[in-house]
C-alpha positions as CSV (number, residue, x, y, z in Angstrom):
1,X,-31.3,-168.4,230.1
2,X,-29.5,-165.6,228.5
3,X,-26.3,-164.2,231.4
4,X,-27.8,-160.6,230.7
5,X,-31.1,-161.8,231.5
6,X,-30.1,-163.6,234.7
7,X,-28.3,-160.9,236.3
8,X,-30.9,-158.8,235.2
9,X,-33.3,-160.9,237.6
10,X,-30.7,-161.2,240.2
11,X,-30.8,-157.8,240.1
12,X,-34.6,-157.6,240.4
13,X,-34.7,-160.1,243.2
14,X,-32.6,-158.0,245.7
15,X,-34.6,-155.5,244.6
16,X,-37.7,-156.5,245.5
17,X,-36.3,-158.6,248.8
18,X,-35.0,-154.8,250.0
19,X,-38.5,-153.8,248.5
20,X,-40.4,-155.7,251.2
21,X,-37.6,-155.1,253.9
22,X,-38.2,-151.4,253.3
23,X,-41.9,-151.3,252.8
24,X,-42.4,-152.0,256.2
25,X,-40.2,-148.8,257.6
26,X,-43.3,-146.8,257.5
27,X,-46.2,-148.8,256.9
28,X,-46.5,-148.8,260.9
29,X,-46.3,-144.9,261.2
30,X,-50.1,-144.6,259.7
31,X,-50.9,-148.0,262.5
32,X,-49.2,-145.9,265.6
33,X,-52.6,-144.1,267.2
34,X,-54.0,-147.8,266.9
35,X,-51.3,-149.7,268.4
36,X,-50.7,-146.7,271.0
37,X,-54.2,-147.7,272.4
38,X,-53.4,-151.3,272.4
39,X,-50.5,-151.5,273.7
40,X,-50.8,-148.8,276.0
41,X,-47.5,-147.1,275.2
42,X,-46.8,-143.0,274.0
43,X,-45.6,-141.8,270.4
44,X,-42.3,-141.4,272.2
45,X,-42.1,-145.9,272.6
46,X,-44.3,-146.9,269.9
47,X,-41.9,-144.6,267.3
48,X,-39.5,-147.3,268.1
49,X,-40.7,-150.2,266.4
50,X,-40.0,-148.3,263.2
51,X,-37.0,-146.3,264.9
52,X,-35.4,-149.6,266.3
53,X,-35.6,-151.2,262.8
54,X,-34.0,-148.9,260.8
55,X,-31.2,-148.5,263.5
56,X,-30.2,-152.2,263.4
57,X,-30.3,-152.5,259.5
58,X,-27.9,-149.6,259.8
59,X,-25.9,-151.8,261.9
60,X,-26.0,-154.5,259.6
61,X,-25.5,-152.7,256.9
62,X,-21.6,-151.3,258.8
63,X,-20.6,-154.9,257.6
64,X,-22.0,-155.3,254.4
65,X,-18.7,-154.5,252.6
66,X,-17.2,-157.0,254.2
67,X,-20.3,-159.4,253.9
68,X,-20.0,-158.9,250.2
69,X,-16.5,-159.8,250.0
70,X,-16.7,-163.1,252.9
71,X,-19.8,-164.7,251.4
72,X,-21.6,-165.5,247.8
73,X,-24.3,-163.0,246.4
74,X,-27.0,-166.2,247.3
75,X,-26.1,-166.8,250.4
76,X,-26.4,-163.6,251.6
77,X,-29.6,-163.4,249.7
78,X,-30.9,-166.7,251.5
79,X,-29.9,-165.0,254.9
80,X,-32.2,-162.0,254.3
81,X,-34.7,-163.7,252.9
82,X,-34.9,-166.2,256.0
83,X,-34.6,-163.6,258.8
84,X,-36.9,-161.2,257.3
85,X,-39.7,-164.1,257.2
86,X,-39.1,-165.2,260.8
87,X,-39.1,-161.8,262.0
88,X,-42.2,-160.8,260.5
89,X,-43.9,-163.6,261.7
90,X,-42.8,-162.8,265.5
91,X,-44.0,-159.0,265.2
92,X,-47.8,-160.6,263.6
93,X,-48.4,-162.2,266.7
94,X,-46.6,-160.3,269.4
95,X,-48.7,-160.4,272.4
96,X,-47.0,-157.2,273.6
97,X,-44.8,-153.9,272.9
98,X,-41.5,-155.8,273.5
99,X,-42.3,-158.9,271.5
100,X,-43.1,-156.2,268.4
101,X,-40.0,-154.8,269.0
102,X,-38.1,-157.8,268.8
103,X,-39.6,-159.3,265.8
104,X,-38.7,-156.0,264.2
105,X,-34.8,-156.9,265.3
106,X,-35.0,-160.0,263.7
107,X,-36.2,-158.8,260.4
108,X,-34.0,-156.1,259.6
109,X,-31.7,-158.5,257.9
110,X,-34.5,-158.9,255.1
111,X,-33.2,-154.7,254.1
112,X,-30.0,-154.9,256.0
113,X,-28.1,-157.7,253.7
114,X,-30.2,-157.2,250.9
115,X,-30.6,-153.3,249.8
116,X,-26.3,-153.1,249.6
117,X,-26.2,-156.6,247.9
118,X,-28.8,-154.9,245.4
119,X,-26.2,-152.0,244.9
120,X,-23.5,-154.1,244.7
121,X,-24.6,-156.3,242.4
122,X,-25.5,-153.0,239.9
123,X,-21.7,-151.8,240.2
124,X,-20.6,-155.0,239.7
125,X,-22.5,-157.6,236.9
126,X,-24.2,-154.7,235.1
127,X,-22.6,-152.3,232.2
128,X,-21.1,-148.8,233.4
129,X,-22.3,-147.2,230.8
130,X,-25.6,-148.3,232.4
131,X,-25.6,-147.4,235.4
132,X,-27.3,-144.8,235.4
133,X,-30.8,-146.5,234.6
134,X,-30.3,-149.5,237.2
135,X,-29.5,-147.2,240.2
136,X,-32.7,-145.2,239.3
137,X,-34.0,-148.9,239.6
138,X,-32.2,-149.9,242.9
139,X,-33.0,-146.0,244.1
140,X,-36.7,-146.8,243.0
141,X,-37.2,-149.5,245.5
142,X,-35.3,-147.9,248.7
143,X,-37.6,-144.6,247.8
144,X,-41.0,-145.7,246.9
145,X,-41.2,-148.6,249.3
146,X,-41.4,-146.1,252.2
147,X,-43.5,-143.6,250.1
148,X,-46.2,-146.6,249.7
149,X,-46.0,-148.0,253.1
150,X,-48.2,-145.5,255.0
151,X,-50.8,-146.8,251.9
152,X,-50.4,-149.9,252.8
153,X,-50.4,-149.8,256.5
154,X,-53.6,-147.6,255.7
155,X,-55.7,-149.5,253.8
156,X,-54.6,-152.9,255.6
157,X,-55.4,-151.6,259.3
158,X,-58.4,-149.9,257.6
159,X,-60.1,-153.3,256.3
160,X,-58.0,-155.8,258.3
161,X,-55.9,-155.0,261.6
162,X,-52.6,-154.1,261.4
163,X,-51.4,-157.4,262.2
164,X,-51.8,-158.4,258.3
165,X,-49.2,-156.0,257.3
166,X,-46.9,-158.7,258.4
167,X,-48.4,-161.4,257.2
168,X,-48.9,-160.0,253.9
169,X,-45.2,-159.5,253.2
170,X,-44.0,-162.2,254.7
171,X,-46.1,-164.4,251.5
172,X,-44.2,-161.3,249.2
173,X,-40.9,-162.2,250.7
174,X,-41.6,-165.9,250.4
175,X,-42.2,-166.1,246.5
176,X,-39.0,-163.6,246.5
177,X,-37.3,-165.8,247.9
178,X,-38.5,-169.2,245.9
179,X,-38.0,-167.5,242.9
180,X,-34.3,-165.3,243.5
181,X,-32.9,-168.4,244.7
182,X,-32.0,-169.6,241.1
183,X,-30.7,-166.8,239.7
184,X,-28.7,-165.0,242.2
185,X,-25.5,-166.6,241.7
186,X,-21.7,-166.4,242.8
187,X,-20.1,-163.1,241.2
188,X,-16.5,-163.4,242.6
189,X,-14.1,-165.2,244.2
190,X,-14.6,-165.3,248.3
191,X,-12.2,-163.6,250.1
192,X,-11.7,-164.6,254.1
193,X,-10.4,-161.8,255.8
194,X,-10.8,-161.5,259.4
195,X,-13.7,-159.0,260.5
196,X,-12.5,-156.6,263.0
197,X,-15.3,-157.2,265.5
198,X,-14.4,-154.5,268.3
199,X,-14.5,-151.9,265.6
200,X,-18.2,-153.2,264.3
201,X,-19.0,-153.2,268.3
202,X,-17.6,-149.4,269.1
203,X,-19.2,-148.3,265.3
204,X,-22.4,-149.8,266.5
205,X,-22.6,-148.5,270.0
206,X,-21.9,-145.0,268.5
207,X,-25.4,-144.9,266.5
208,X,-27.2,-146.4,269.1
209,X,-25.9,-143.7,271.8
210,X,-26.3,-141.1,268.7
211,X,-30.5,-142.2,268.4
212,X,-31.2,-142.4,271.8
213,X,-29.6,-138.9,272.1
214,X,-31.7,-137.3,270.0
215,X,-34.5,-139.0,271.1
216,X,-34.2,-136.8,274.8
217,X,-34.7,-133.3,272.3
218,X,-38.6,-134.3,273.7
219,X,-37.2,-133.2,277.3
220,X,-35.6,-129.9,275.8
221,X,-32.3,-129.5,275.0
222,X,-31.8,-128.6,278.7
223,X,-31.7,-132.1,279.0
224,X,-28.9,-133.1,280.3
225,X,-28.8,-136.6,279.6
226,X,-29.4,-135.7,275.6
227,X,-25.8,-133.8,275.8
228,X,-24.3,-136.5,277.7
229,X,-25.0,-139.4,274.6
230,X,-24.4,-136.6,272.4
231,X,-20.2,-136.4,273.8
232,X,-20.4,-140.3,274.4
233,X,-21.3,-141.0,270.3
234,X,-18.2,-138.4,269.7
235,X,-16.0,-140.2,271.5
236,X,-16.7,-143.6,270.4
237,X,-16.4,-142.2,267.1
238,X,-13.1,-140.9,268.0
239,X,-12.1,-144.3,268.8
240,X,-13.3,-146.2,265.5
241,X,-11.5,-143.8,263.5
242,X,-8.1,-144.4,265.2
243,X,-8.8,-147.9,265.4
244,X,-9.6,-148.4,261.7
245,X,-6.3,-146.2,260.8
246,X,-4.3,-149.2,262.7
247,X,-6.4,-152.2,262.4
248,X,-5.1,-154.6,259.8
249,X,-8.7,-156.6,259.9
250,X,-11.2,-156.2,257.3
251,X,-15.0,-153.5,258.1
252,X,-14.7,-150.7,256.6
253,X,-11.8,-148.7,254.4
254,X,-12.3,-145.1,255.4
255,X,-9.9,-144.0,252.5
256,X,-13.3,-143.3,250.7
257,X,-12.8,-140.4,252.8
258,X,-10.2,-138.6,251.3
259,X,-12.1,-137.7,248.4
260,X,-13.9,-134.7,249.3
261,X,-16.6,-135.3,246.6
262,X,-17.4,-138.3,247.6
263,X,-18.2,-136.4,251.6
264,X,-20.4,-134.1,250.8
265,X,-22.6,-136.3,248.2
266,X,-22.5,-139.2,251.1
267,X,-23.9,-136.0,253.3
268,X,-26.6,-135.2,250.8
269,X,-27.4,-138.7,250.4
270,X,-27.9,-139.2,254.3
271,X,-30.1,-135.7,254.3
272,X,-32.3,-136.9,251.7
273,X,-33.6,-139.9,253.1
274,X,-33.4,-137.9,256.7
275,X,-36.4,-135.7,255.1
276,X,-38.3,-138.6,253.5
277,X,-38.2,-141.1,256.0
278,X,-39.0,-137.9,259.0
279,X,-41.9,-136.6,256.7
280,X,-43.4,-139.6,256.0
281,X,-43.7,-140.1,259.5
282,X,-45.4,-136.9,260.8
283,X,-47.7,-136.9,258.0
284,X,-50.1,-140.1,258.4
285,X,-50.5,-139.0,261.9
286,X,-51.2,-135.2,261.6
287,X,-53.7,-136.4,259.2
288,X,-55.0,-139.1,262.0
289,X,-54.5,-136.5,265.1
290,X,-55.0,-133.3,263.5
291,X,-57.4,-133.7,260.7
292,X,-59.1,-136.2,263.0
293,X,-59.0,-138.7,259.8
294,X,-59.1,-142.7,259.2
295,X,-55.7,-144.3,259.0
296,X,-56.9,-145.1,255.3
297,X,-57.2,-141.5,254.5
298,X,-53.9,-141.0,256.4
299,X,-52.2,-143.3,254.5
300,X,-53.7,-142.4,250.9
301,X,-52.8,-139.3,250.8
302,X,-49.4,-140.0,250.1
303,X,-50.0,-142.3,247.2
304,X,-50.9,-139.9,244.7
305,X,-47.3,-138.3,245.0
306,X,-45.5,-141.6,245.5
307,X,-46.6,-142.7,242.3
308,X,-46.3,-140.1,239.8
309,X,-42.3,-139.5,241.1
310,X,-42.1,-143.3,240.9
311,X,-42.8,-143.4,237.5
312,X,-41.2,-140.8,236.2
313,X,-37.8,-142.4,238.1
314,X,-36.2,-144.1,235.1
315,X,-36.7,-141.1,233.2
316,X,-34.1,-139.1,236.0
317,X,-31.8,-142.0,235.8
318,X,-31.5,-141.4,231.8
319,X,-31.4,-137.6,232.5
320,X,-29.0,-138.3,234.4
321,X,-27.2,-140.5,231.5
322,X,-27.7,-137.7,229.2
323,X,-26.8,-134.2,230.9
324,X,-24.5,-135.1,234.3
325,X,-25.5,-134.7,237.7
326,X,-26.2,-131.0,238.1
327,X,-29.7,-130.5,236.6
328,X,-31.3,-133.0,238.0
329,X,-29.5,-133.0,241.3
330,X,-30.1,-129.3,241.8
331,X,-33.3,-129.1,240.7
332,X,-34.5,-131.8,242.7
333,X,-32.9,-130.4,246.3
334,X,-34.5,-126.8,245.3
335,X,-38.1,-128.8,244.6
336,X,-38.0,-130.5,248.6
337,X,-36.8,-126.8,250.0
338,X,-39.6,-125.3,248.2
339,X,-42.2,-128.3,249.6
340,X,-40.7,-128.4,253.4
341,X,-41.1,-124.1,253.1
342,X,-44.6,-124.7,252.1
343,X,-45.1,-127.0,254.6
344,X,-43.6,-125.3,257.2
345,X,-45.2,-122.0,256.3
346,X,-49.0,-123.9,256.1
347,X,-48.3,-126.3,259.0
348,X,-50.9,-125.1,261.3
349,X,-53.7,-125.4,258.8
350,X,-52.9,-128.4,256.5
351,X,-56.3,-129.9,254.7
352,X,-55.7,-133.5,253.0
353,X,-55.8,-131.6,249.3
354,X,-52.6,-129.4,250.7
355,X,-50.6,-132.5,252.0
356,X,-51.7,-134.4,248.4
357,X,-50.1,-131.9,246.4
358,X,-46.8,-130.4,248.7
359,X,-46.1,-134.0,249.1
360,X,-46.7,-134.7,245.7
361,X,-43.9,-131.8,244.8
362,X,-41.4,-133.2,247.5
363,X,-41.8,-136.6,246.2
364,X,-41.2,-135.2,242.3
365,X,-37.8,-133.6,244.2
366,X,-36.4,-136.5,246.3
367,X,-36.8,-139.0,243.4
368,X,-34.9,-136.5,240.6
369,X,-31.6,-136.5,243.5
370,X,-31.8,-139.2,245.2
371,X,-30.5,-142.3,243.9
372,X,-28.6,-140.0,241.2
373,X,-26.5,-138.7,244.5
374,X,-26.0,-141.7,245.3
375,X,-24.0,-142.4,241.6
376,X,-22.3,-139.0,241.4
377,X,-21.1,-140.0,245.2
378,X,-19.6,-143.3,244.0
379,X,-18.5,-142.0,240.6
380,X,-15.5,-141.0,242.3
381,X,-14.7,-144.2,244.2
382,X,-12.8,-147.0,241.9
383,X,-11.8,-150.6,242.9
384,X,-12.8,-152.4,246.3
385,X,-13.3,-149.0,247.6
386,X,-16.4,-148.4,245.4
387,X,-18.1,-151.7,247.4
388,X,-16.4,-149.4,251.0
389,X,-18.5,-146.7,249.5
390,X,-21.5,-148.2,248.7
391,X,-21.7,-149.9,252.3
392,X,-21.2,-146.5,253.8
393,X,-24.1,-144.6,251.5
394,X,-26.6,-147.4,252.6
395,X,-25.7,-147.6,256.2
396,X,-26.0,-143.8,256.4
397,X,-29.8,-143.6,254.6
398,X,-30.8,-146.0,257.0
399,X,-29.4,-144.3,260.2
400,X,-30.9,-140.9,258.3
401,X,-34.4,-142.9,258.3
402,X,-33.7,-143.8,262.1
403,X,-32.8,-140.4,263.2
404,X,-35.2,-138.2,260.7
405,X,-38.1,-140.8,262.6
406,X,-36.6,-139.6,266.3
407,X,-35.5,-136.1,265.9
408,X,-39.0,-135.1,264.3
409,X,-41.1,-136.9,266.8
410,X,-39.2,-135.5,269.7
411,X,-39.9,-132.4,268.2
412,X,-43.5,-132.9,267.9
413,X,-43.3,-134.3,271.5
414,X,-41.7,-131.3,272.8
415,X,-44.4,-129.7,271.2
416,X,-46.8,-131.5,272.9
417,X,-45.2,-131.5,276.2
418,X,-44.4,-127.5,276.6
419,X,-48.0,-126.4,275.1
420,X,-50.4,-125.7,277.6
421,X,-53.2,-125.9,274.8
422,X,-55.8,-129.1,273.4
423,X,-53.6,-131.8,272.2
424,X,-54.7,-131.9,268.5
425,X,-53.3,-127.8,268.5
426,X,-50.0,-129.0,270.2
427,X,-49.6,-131.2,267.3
428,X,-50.0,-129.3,264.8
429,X,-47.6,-126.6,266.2
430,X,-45.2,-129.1,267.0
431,X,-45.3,-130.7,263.3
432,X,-45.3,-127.4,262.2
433,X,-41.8,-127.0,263.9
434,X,-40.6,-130.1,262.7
435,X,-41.2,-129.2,259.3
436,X,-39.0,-125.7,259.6
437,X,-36.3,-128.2,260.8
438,X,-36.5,-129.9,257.5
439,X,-36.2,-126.3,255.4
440,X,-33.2,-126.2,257.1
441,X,-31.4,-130.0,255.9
442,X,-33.2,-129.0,252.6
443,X,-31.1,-125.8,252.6
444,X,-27.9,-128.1,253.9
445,X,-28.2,-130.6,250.7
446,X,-27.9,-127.8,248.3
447,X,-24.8,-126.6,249.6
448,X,-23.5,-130.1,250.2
449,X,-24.3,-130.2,246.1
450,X,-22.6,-127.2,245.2
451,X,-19.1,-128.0,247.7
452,X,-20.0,-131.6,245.8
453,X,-19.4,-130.1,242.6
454,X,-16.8,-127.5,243.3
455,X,-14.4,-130.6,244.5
456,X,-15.4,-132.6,241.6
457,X,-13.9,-129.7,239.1
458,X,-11.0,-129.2,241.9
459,X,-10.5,-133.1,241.8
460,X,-9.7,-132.4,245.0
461,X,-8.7,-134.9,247.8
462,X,-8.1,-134.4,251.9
C-alpha cells in the first residue's frame, strides 16, 4: 500500500471513529419526550445524557495535546475505539437514568481521543497546500454527524426503541476499529513529559462549575446559586492561567494566545458549534411538543438540510483553497444570522416545511465557516503550538456543544416555568426566546471575523 494512500485511510479512520463518537451527541435529543416518560425524569435531567457527554469529551479533549505528543497515533486510536464500545454497550441496557448517564461517561473517549487525533493527523502527515480540502473532510464529520443524529435517533426509536441507537454504533465503531487498526501508524517520535495533573484537575472543574451554572438560567437569573458557579468558574480560571505561566509540566501552551487572530477565530469557532449543537437540540422537540409530531418526523426534518450542506462541504474547503478565508467565512456567519432571525421572528408558529427550509439555510451557513475557521484559526499557529491550538479549538466546540445544549434548554425551561399558559404554548415561547439568543452569537461571530481579520493584516500579537 502506497504511504499516500495509507495516511489517507488513517485519516478516514479517525474520521469516522469521531463520526460515530459524535453521531450520538444528538441522536438522543429527538428520543428525550420518550425516555422522559420512562425514566420519569424532566427535560432539565434527561438534557444531561447529551449535556454530560459533550462536557467530559471536552475534558478529555484539555489533554489531547499532550496525548498526542506521550502516545502513538494507534494507540490512542485503540483507546477510543475500546471505550466508546464499552460505553455504548452500558447506556443500551441501563436499567435506569444514572446507569445512561454513566455509560455516556465512558464513551466519550470514542470523540474525545479521536476527533483531535483526526485533526492532528491532517496538520501533520497530509500536504499544506492541502489542507484546505481535508479539514472540510475532518470539519465534515464533527458537523454532519450531529446534523444526522436527530435522523437517526428518529427513525431508529420510530421502528425500534431507542435502545438500538447504541447498539447500532457500537457494530459501526467495531468494523472502525478492525479496519483503522492497520493503517493508523506511529507519526513521530514519543515524547514523555510529565502531565501537569492539578492544572488538568482545576481546568476541568472550571467547565463543569461553568455548565452547571448555566444550567440554573431555568430558575431566573435571580438565582443565586447560578451567580455563585458563575464567580467560582472565574476564579478557577484565574488559577490555571497563573499556574500554566509557572508550571514547567506539559497540558497546555497558552502562548497560542498571544496571537490575537488566532482569539477571535478560536471564539468564532466555539460560537458556531454553540448554535449548531443548541439548535439541533430545540428543534426535534418543538417538532415532538409543539407540532405534536412523531420522533421520526422530528428527526427528518433536519435531514434535508444536513445533506445538501454536507455535500456541498468539499466544495467550501477548495473555495477556501482558491479565494482566502473572507468570502466564505463571511458569507457563511451572515447565512446562520439571517436563519436564527428567521427563526426567531417565526418561532411561535413554525410548520415542519418552515423548520426544513431555515434549517436548510443555517446548515448551508455553518458548513461554508465552520471547519474553514477552524484553518484560518490555526494558520497562524506554527510548530508544536499548532497541535496547542488544535487541542484548544476541539475542546472549545465540544464545551460550545455542552453549553449551547444547557443555556437553550434552560431557556426553554424558564419558559416553561414562568408561563402561566398550556405547556405546548410555553414551549414554543420559550424556544422562541432561545432562538433570539442565537441572533445574538450569530451577530457575535461576525465581529469575531472581522477583529479576526483586522489582526490578521495588523499581524498583530498581545
Amino acid at each position: 500500500m502506497q504511504k499516500e494512500t495509507k495516511n489517507i485511510l488513517a485519516v478516514l479512520s479517525a474520521a469516522f471513529m469521531s463520526f460515530v463518537g459524535i453521531l450520538t451527541e444528538t441522536s438522543l435529543n429527538v428520543t428525550f419526550p420518550t425516555m422522559m416518560r420512562q425514566f420519569h425524569v424532566s427535560l432539565d435531567t434527561i438534557q444531561w445524557t447529551t449535556t454530560g457527554y459533550l462536557l467530559a469529551i471536552a475534558i478529555i479533549m484539555i489533554c489531547s495535546s499532550y496525548l498526542n505528543d506521550r502516545f502513538m497515533a494507534k494507540q490512542l486510536f485503540v483507546v477510543a475505539c475500546l471505550g466508546f464500545m464499552v460505553g455504548s454497550v452500558i447506556s443500551a441496557v441501563a436499567p435506569s437514568f444514572p446507569v445512561l448517564l454513566l455509560g455516556r461517561l465512558i464513551s466519550a473517549l470514542g470523540a474525545g481521543l479521536s476527533t483531535p487525533l483526526m485533526f492532528n493527523l491532517v496538520t501533520e502527515i497530509m500536504p499544506r497546500a492541502k489542507w484546505g480540502v481535508y479539514m472540510e473532510i475532518a470539519g465534515l464529520v464533527i458537523a454532519m454527524a450531529p446534523t444526522l443524529g436527530p435522523a437517526f435517533g428518529g427513525v431508529t426509536t420510530f421502528y425500534l426503541n431507542w435502545r438500538w441507537i447504541f447498539v447500532i454504533v457500537t457494530i459501526i465503531a467495531l468494523v472502525v476499529f478492525l479496519a483503522g487498526i492497520f493503517v493508523v501508524g506511529q507519526y513521530h517520535q514519543q515524547v514523555k513529559n510529565s502531565f501537569d495533573w492539578l492544572s488538568f484537575i482545576i481546568l476541568s472543574a472550571a467547565f463543569i462549575t461553568l455548565t452547571v451554572g448555566v444550567n440554573q438560567i431555568s430558575s431566573g437569573l435571580g438565582n443565586p446559586l447560578f451567580w455563585l458557579l458563575l464567580v467560582v468558574t472565574v476564579i478557577l480560571l484565574g488559577l490555571f492561567v497563573k499556574r500554566a505561566k509557572s508550571s514547567s509540566k506539559k497540558m497546555l501552551d497558552l502562548a497560542v494566545f498571544k496571537q490575537k487572530s488566532f482569539i477571535f477565530g478560536a471564539l468564532a469557532y466555539f460560537l458556531l458549534q454553540f448554535n449548531n449543537i443548541g439548535i439541533s437540540f430545540v428543534l426535534p422537540n418543538y417538532i415532538q411538543i409543539v407540532g405534536k409530531q412523531s420522533s421520526l418526523i422530528g428527526g427528518l426534518v433536519l435531514l434535508p438540510g444536513s445533506i445538501i450542506a454536507g455535500l456541498l462541504n468539499p466544495y467550501f474547503g477548495s473555495l477556501y483553497d482558491k479565494v482566502g478565508a473572507k468570502l466564505p467565512l463571511y458569507a457563511g456567519g451572515s447565512l446562520m444570522a439571517l436563519s436564527c432571525l428567521l427563526f426567531a421572528v417565526l418561532g411561535i408558529n413554525l410548520t415542519s416545511l418552515m423548520i426544513i427550509v431555515i434549517y436548510g439555510l443555517m446548515m448551508l451557513g455553518h458548513r461554508m465557516a465552520f471547519s474553514n475557521t477552524l484553518a484560518e484559526s490555526l494558520k497562524m499557529e506554527t510548530g508544536a503550538l499548532r497541535a496547542d491550538a488544535t487541542a484548544i479549538c476541539q475542546t472549545s466546540q465540544q464545551l460550545a456543544g455542552s453549553l449551547g445544549t444547557t443555556i437553550l434548554a434552560s431557556i426553554i425551561a424558564a419558559g416553561q416555568k414562568q408561563n402561566n399558559t398550556s405547556y405546548v404554548l410555553a414551549t414554543a415561547q420559550g424556544s422562541q426566546a432561545a432562538f433570539w439568543f442565537t441572533l445574538v452569537i450569530s451577530l457575535i461571530i461576525l465581529v469575531s471575523y472581522f477583529r479576526m481579520f483586522k489582526a490578521e493584516n495588523g499581524k498583530t500579537a498581545l
